[in-house]
C-alpha positions, -999 to +999 in steps of 0.1 A: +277+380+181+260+351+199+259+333+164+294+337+155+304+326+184+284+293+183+295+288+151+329+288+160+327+271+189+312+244+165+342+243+145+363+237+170+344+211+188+342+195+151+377+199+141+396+190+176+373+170+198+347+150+182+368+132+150+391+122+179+362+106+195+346+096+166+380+076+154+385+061+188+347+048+187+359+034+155+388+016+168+371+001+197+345-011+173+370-023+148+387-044+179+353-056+194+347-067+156+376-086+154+376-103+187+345-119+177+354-124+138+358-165+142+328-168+163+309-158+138+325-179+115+317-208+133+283-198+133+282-189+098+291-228+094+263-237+117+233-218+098+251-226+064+248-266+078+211-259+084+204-244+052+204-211+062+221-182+043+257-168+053+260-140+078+300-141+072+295-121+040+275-091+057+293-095+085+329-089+067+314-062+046+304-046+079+348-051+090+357-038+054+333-004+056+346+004+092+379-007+083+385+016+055+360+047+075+391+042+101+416+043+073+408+070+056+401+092+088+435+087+104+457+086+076+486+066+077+515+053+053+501+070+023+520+045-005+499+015+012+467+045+008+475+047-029+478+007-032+445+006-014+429+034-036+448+020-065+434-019-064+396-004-056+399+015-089+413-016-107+395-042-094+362-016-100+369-014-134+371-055-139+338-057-121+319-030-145+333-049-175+319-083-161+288-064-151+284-049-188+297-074-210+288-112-189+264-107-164+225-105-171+215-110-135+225-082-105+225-115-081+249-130-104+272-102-107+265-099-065+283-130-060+317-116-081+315-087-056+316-108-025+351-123-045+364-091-047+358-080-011+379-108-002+412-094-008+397-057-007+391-073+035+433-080+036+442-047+022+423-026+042+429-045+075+466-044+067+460-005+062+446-005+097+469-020+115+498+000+101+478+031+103+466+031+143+494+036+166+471+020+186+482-018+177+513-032+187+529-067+182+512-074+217+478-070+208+481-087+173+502-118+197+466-118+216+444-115+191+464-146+168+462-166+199+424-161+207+419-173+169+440-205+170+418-215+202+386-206+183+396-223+153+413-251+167+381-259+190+363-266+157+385-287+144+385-308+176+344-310+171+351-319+135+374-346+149+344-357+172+320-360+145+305-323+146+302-304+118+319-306+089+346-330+078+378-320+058+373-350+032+343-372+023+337-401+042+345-381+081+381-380+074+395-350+091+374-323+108+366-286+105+338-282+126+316-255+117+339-234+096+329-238+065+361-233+040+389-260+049+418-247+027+405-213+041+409-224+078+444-242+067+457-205+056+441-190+085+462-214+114+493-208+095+488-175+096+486-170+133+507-200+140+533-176+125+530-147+147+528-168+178+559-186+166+580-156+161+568-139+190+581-168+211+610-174+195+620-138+190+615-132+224+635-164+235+605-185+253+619-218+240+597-235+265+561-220+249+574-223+216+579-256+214+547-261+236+528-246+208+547-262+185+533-294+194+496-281+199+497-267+161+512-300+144+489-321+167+456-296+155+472-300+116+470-336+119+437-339+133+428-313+104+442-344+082+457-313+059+488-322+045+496-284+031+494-270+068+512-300+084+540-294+059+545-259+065+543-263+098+572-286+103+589-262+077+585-230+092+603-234+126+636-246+107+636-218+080+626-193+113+656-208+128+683-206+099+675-169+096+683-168+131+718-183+126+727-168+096+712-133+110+737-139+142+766-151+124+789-122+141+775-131+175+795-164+184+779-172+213+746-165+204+751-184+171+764-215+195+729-214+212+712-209+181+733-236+164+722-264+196+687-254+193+689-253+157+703-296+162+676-305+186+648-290+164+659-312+136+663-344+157+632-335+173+615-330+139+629-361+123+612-383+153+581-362+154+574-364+112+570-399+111+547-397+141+522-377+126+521-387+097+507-422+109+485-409+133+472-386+102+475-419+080+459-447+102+440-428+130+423-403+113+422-421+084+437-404+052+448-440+044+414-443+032+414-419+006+446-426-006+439-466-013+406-451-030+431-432-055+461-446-055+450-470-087+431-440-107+456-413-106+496-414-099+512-398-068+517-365-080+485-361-089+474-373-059+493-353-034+477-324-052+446-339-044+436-339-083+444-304-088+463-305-119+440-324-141+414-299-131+434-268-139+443-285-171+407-294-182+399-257-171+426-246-193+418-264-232+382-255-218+386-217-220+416-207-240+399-218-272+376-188-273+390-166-247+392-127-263+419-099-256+393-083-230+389-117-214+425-122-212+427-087-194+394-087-170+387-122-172+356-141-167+346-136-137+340-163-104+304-172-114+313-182-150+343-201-137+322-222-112+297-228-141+331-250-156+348-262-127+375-240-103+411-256-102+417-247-067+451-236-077+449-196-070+470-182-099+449-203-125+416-193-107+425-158-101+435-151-139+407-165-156+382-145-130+398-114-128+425-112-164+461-105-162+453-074-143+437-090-115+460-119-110+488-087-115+473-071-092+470-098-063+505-113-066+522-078-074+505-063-039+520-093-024+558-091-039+555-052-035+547-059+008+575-084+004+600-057-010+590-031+017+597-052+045+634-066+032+637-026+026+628-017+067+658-005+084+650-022+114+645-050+132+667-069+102+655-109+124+620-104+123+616-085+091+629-117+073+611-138+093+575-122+085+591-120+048+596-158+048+561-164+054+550-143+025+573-169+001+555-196+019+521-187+012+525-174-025+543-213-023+513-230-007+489-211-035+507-221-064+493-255-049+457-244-033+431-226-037+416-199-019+451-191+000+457-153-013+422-145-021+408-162+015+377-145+029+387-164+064+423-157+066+426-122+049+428-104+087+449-131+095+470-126+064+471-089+074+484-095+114+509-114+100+525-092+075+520-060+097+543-078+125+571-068+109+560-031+104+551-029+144+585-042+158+597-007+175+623-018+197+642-051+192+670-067+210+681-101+189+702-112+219+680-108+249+653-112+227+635-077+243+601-066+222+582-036+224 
């Protein structure tokens, strides 16, 4: 009797108390994880600067493993489940033909892996935060502006000579992250949450504060992709507001004198950074270095094109149907040369299924949230941003397959999923 009654007292305990326990251990470790994400970034920089080997990797695998444990525990949307479950099959399968077919060495086909975790890391963080009930807008608001400060502190030691520099020749600075078009991506991305959280919420005052502090950190950067986006995303967030509002006359009159100001503010503040980014940080430099071997376009894309061609009449000449498909995987690409252009790079290292895969994820989240039947502002908004950054990685690389801005990525696109309660008016979150 004694032992039927532990036993189901066992059961019980197992089934009602301790997975409860056990998943909120997980989410405070999950959080905890994340708050110190770009700390260890930075330091990943620092060791990687002493010759030391990267503790990012590990340390991401480590976010992935609890991320999807989490996941899978509590459940959740279960069509973002079957996307996850879906892209770990596919991607599994291009990964054991690379393994089978081009790889001789397990370290070889290692370093292919570590690709794939990469967007594996913004799938399952995006799973996450739409599966706890736990994270609201609030917390993700928090968490974006704890990054931009960690981030943005780098780039200020970059500007001071620590660290590294965006371009050869100390021109721009990064500090001791190590990616630069990564850490571009990654202040866009919470540059866009904070920016919608102010301006949904109607703090004019803040938003234009950090309005100022993130074109002032883009031009220290000496990126022109982030710069650029920067000065374009407040004005496309503030057309969906008028056009969003159009019934609402006086709000639209508001929004319409806001909308004016921005514009004359913008047209003032353009020309002033990009002087300061031309003659004080000194992207002049680099441009009167290239300006007389290539011609503007090719220079604005910093070369790009002629390396994505080259890439191009390199591979196509011998590339099979099974290549086409799976691809050729990162290592074999870096033997050549990567474009840095992310739909070129993508399909010849993962095949028309990968870069099908990727992109169609990406349209797929873009389609659900035009499809929510609430909070109609913010979800086009957040959907904007997804048309800019499939925009900006048309251009750059590592944008969509980032390793430093997939969590990022993922805050940003969940933002429009964890709007509850939305007033466009008062401009009242919850």
């Amino acid at each position: 009797m004694s032992n039927k009654f532990y036993t189901l007292r066992c059961q019980t305990v197992l089934k009602d108390k301790n997975p409860k326990k056990f998943l909120m251990v997980l989410y405070v470790t999950i959080i905890f994880l994340l708050f110190l994400l770009p700390i260890v970034d930075s330091i990943n920089g620092f060791l990687l600067r002493l010759g030391y080997f990267s503790i990012a990797i590990p340390y991401k695998m480590l976010i992935l493993t609890v991320l999807l444990l989490y996941s899978f525990l509590e459940g959740g949307n279960k069509s973002f489940l079957y996307i996850l479950l879906y892209t770990i099959s596919s991607f599994s399968m291009i990964f054991f033909y690379h393994s089978i077919s081009l790889y001789d060495k397990v370290t070889t086909a290692f370093l292919d892996l570590s690709w794939f975790i990469k967007f594996f890391l913004f799938l399952s963080a995006l799973f996450f935060f739409l599966s706890s009930k736990k994270i609201n807008v609030s917390l993700l608001f928090k968490l974006s502006i704890w990054y931009f400060i960690v981030y943005s502190f780098n780039i200020l030691l970059g500007f001071l000579g620590l660290g590294y520099s965006q371009y050869s020749g100390n021109i721009g600075g990064i500090g001791f992250i190590y990616a630069g078009n990564e850490l571009s991506f990654t202040l866009f991305s919470v540059s866009s949450i904070i920016l919608i959280y102010l301006l949904s919420n109607r703090l004019l005052l803040y938003f234009y504060i950090f309005f100022f502090l993130a074109i002032a950190i883009s031009v220290i950067k000496a990126t022109k992709t982030a710069l650029l986006a920067l000065f374009i995303l407040p004005i496309l967030f503030l057309i969906i507001l008028l056009i969003h509002n159009s019934s609402a006359l006086k709000v639209k009159k508001k929004l319409l004198c806001i909308f004016i100001f921005h514009l004359f503010l913008s047209a003032i503040l353009l020309p002033v950074a990009i002087y300061i980014l031309l003659f004080k940080v000194g992207l002049i430099k680099r441009i009167l270095f290239w300006i007389e071997k290539v011609d503007i376009f090719t220079l604005l894309l910093s070369n790009r094109n002629n390396l994505a061609v080259d890439l191009l009449a390199t591979i196509s000449k011998n590339t099979s149907p099974c290549e086409y498909i799976f691809g050729y995987g990162i290592p074999y690409l870096r033997n050549l040369h990567i474009s840095e252009i992310d739909p070129i790079d993508i399909f010849f290292s993962y095949g028309i299924l990968g870069l099908l895969n990727i992109y169609g994820i990406l349209f797929f989240l873009f389609y659900k949230i035009l499809k929510l039947k609430h909070n109609s502002e913010i979800k086009l908004l957040v959907a904007s941003t997804i048309l800019i950054a499939v925009s900006i990685s048309s251009i750059a690389g590592h944008v969509v397959n980032s390793g430093l801005a997939a969590i990022p990525f993922a805050m940003l696109i969940s933002v429009a999923f964890k709007f509850k309660r939305y007033n466009p008016h008062k401009g009242v979150l919850k």
